[in-house]
C-alpha positions in Angstrom: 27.8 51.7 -21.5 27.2 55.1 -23.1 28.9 58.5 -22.4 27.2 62.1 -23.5 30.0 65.0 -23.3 28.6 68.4 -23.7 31.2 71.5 -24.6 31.5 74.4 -26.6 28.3 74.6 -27.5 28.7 70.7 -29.2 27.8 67.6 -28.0 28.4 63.8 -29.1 27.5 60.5 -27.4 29.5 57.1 -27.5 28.5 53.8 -26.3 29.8 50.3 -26.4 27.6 47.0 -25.6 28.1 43.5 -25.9 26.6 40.2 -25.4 28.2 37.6 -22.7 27.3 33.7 -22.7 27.0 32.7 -19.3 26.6 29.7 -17.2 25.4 29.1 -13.4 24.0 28.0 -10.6 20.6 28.8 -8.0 19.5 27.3 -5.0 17.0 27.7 -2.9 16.6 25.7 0.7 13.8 26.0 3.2 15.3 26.2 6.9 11.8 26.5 8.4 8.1 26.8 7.2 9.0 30.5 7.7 12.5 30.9 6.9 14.8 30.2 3.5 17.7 30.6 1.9 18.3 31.9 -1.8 21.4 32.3 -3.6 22.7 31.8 -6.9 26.0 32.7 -8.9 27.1 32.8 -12.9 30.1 33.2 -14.8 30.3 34.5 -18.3 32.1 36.2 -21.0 34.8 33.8 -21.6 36.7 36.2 -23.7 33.3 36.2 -26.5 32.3 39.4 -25.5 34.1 40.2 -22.2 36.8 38.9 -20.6 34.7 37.8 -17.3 31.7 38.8 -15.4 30.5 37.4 -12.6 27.3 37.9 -10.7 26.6 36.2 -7.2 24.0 36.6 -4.7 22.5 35.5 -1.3 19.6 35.7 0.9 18.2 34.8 3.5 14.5 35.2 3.5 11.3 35.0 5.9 7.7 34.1 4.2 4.5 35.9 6.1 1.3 37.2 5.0 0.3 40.7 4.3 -3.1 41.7 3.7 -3.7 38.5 3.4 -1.5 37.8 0.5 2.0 35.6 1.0 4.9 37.9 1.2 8.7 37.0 1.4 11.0 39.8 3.1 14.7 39.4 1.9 17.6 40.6 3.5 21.2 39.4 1.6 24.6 40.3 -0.4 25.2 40.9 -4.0 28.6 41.4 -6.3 28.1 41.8 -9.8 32.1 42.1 -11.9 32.7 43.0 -15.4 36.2 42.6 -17.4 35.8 44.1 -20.6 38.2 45.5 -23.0 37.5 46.4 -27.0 38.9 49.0 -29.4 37.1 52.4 -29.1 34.9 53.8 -31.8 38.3 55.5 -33.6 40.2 51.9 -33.2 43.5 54.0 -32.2 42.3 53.5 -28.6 41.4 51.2 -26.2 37.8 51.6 -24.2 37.8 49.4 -20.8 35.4 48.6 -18.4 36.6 47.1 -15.5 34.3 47.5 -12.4 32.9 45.9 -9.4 29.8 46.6 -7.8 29.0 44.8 -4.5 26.8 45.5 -1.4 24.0 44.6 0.7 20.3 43.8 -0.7 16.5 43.8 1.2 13.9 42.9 -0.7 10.0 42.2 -0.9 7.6 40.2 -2.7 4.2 39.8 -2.6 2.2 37.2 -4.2 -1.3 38.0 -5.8 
């Protein structure tokens, strides 16, 4: 995360980063020779470097060619969620991130 505040003529930047160990799981199922299923989910952050964060995803997917090359159109979900809390760069004050980002997905591939 990094901030850049501009004002009277001044300006400073702040940032704060950190590193999460995480652990999951990914699947991936043929329905049909043409149609599969993806998803995959983690969790991390167990309080090393944030509180939580989770990422899951899912989607559903049809293979095809393209110009003649094998192509995979995705359609599907997504949520990513961070909890993290750490002093600020004066340590009088905290700096929080506590956000949640979710929505749909489409996506293309193309094998060459």
């Amino acid at each position: 995360m990094k901030a850049d505040v501009s004002a009277f003529g001044t300006s400073t930047t702040k940032s704060a980063d950190w590193t999460d160990p995480f652990i999951g799981l990914r699947m991936n199922a043929d329905i049909t020779d043409r149609w599969n299923l993806f998803a995959e989910a983690d969790i991390g952050g167990f309080d090393v470097g944030s509180k939580v964060s989770v990422n899951a995803q899912a989607y559903l997917g049809y293979r095809m060619e393209m110009f003649g090359k094998p192509t995979i159109l995705r359609a599907g979900y997504r949520l990513l969620y961070q909890d993290y809390e750490n002093d600020d760069f004066t340590g009088a004050n905290k700096f929080r991130w506590d956000v949640s980002q979710h929505g749909p997905v489409v996506g293309f591939s193309m094998r060459f």
